[in-house]
C-alpha positions as CSV (number, residue, x, y, z in Angstrom):
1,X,84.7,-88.0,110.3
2,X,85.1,-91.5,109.0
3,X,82.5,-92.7,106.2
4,X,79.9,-95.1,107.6
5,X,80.2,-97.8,104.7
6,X,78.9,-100.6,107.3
7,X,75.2,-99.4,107.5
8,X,75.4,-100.5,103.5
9,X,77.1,-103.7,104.2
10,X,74.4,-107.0,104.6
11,X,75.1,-108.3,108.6
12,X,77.4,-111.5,108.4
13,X,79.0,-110.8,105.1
14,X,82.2,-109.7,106.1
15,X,85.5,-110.2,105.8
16,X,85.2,-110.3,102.0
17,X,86.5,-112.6,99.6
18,X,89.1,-110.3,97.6
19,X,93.0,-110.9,97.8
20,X,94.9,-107.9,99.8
21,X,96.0,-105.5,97.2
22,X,92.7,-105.9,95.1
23,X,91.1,-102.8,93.7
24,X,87.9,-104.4,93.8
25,X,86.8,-103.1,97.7
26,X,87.7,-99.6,96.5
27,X,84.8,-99.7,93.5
28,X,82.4,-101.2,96.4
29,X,83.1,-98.2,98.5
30,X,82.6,-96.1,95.5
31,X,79.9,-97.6,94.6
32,X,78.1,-97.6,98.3
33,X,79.1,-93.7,98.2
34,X,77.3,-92.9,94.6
35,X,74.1,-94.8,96.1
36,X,73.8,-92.6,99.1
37,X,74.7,-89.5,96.8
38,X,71.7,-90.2,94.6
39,X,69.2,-91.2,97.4
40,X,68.6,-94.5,96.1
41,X,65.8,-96.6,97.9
42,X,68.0,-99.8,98.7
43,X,64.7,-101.9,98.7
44,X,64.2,-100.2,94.9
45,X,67.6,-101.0,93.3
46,X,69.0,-104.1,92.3
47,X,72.7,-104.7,91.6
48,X,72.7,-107.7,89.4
49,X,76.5,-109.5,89.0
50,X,77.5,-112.8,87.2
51,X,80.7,-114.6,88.0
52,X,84.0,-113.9,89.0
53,X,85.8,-111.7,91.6
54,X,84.3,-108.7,90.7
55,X,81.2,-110.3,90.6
56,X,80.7,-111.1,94.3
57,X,80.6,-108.0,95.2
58,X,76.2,-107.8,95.2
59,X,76.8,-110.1,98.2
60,X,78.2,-107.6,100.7
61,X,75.8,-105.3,100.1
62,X,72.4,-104.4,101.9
63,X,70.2,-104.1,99.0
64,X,68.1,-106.0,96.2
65,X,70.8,-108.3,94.8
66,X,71.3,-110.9,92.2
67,X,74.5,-113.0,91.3
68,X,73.6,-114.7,88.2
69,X,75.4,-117.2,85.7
70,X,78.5,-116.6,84.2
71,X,78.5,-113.6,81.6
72,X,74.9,-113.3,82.1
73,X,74.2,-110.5,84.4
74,X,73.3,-108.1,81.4
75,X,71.2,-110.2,80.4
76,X,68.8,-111.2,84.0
77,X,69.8,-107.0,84.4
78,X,67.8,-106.8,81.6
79,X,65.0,-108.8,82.9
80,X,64.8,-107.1,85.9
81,X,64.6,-103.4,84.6
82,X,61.9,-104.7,81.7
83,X,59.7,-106.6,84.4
84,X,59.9,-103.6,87.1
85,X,61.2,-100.7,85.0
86,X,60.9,-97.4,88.2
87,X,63.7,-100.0,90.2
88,X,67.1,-99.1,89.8
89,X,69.1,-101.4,88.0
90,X,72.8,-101.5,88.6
91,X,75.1,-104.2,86.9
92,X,78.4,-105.2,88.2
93,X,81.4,-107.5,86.8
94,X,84.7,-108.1,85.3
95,X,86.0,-107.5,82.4
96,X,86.0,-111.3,81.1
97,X,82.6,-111.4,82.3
98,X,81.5,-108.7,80.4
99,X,82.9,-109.1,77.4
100,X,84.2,-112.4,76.8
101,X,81.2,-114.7,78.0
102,X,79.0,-112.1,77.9
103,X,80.0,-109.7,75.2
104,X,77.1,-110.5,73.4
105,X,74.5,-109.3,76.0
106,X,77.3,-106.1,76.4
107,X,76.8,-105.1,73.4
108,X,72.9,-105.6,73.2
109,X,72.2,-104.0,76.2
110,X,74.2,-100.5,75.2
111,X,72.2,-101.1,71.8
112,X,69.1,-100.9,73.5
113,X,69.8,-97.9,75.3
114,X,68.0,-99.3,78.7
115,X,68.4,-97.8,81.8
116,X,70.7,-99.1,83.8
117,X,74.6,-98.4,84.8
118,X,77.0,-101.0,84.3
119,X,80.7,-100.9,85.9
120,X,83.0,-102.9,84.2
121,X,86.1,-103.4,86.7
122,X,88.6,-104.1,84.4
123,X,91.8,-106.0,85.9
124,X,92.9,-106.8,82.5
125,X,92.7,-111.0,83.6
126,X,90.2,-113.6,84.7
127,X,90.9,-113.5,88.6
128,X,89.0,-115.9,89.8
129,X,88.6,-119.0,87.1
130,X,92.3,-119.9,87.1
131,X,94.1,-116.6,85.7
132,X,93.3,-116.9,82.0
133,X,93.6,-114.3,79.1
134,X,90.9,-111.7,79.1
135,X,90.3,-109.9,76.0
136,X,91.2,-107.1,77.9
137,X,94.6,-108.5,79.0
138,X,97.3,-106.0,77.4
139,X,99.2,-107.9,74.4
140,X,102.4,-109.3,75.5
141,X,101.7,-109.9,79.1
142,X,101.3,-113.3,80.5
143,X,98.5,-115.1,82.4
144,X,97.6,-118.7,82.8
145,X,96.6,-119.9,79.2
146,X,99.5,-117.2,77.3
147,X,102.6,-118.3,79.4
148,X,104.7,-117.2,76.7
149,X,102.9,-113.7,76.9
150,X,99.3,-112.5,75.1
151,X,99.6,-112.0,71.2
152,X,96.3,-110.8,71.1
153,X,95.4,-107.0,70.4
154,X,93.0,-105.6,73.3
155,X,89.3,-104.2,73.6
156,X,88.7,-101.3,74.4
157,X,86.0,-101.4,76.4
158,X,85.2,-97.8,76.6
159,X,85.2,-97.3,72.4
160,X,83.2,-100.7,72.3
161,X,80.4,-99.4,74.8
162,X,80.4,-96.4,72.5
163,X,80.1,-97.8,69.6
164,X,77.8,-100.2,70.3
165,X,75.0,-97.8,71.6
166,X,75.6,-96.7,75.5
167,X,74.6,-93.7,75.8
168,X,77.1,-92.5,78.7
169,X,80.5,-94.2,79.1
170,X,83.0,-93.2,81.6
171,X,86.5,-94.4,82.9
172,X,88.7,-94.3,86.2
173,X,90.9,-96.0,88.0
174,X,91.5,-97.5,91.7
175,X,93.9,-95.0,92.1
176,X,92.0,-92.5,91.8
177,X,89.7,-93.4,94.6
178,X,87.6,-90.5,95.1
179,X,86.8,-90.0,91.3
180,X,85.1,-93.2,91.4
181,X,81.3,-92.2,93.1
182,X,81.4,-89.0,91.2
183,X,81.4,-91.0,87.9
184,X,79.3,-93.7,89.0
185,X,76.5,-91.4,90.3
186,X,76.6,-89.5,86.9
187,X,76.1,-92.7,85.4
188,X,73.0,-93.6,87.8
189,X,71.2,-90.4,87.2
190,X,71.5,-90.5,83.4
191,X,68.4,-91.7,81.7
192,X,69.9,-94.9,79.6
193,X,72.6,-97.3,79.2
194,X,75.6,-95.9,81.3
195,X,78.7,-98.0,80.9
196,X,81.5,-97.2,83.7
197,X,84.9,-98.7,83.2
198,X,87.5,-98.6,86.6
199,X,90.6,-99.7,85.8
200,X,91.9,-101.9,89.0
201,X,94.5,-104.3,89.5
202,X,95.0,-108.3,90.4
203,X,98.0,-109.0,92.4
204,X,97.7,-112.5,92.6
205,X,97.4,-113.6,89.2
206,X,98.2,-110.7,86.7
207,X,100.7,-108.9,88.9
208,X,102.5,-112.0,90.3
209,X,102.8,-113.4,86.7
210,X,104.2,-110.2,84.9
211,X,106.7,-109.0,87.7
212,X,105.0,-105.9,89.4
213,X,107.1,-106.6,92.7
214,X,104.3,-105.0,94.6
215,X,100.7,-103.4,94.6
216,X,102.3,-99.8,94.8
217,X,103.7,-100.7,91.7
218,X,100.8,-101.7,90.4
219,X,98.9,-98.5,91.6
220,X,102.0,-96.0,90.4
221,X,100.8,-97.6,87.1
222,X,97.5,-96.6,87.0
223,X,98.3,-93.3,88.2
224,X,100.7,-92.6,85.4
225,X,98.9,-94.0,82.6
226,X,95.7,-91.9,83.5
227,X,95.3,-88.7,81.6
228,X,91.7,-86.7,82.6
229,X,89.6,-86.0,79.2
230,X,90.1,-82.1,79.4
231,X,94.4,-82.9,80.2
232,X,94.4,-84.9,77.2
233,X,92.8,-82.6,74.8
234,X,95.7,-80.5,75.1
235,X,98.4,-83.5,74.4
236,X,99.9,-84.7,71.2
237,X,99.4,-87.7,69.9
238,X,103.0,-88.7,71.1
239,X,102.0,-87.6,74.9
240,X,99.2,-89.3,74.4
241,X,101.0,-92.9,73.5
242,X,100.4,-95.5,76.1
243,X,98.2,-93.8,78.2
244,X,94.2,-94.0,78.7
245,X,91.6,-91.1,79.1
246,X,89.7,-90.5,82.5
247,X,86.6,-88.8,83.0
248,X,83.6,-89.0,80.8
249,X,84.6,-90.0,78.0
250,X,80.9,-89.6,75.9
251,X,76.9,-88.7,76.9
252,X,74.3,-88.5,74.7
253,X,70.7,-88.3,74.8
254,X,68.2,-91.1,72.8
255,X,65.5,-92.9,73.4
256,X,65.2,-94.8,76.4
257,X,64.5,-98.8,75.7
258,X,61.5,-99.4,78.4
259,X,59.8,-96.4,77.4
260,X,59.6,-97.3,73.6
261,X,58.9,-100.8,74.5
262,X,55.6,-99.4,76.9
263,X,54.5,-97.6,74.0
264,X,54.8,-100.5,71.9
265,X,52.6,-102.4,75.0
266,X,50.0,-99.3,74.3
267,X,50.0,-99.8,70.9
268,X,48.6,-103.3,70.7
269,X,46.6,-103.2,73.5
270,X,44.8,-100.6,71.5
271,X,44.7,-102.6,68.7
């Protein structure tokens, strides 16, 4: 029996905004799937976005949502899960939105260890704004503002996340559709920062503009270039060379940020 993804999807909303080819409707699904896994109340979760393709995606769906300013979502996330910390805070966005314009509240949130999950769909350009350079476009390739190709090196989002404080970061890919609610619902049950990256692709202006001559090429891409955590820990350095880790990637317990910050509330009330 066919998944029933429309009793999550807010009347009137559809057909989306995304280019055919996106990978961005197969994170939604994945997304709409973890929920349901996890039991989430929909009117006790917020997903919290701020600009960009990714970004739009609150809109379709049939719960608390908030699309904020660009590279901000972190930050109103934030807001949200320190104002009403029993909802279920869920933050959604692009890669440049998440750490170009907002890197700063990126890093400050996994710092802080609060609890929410944030997937970071990582197309590797800025879709939406014109095609510009992301700092997660790959070196060499070519978008709107590095016509002659990127000469800049590349985050790693994943290593970033981990080193500055999430306690949970995990990776797919949008070929690898059915790995995506798994990881996202491991995210959502984990007390803390969780940081999700999915690898997806733009046709329009990252795959047009660096000669994939179709989305299955694009998608045979991601498929080769994945290597699951527990495959990769028996490959050599060579193997490993140009490929990226799926899976989870790191979880750790600490302290949880709206907890400490209640007991700080305690602490001077008492006072």
């Amino acid at each position: 029996m066919a998944y029933d993804y429309e009793k999550s999807i807010r009347p009137g909303k559809l057909p989306h905004i995304w280019c055919p080819g996106c990978g961005h409707g197969i994170v939604m699904k994945g997304l709409i799937r973890a929920m349901d896994s996890c039991e989430l109340d929909r009117d006790n979760t917020a997903v919290v976005s701020g600009i960009g393709c990714a970004s739009r995606l609150p809109g379709y769906l049939d719960t608390c949502t908030l699309h904020t300013a660009h590279g901000r979502a972190a930050a109103f996330a934030t807001g949200v899960k320190m104002a009403k910390p029993e909802m279920n805070v869920i933050v959604v966005g692009g890669d440049g939105d998440g750490t170009a314009i907002g890197g700063n509240h990126f890093i400050h949130a996994c710092r802080r260890n609060i609890d929410m999950t944030y997937l970071v769909m990582n197309n590797s350009i800025y879709g939406m704004t014109g095609g510009q350079f992301s700092p997660c476009t790959p070196t060499g390739a070519k978008a709107s503002t590095t016509v002659y190709g990127n000469p800049d090196p590349t985050f790693d989002i994943a290593k970033l996340a981990i080193g500055a404080g999430a306690t949970f970061v995990a990776r797919g890919t949008a070929f690898h559709a059915t790995q995506i609610d798994k990881l996202i619902a491991e995210g959502i049950k984990h007390k803390g920062l969780a940081v999700i990256e999915i690898l997806d692709d733009c046709p329009t202006t990252y795959g047009r503009r660096n000669k994939f001559r179709s989305v299955i090429d694009m998608m045979k891409r991601l498929k080769e270039i994945a290597v699951p955590v527990a495959a990769a820990a028996k490959m050599t350095p060579e193997q490993l060379e140009g490929k990226v880790l799926t899976g989870v990637l790191h979880k750790e317990e600490r302290p949880e940020y709206t907890e400490q910050y209640a007991q700080v509330i305690q602490r001077a009330q008492g006072a």
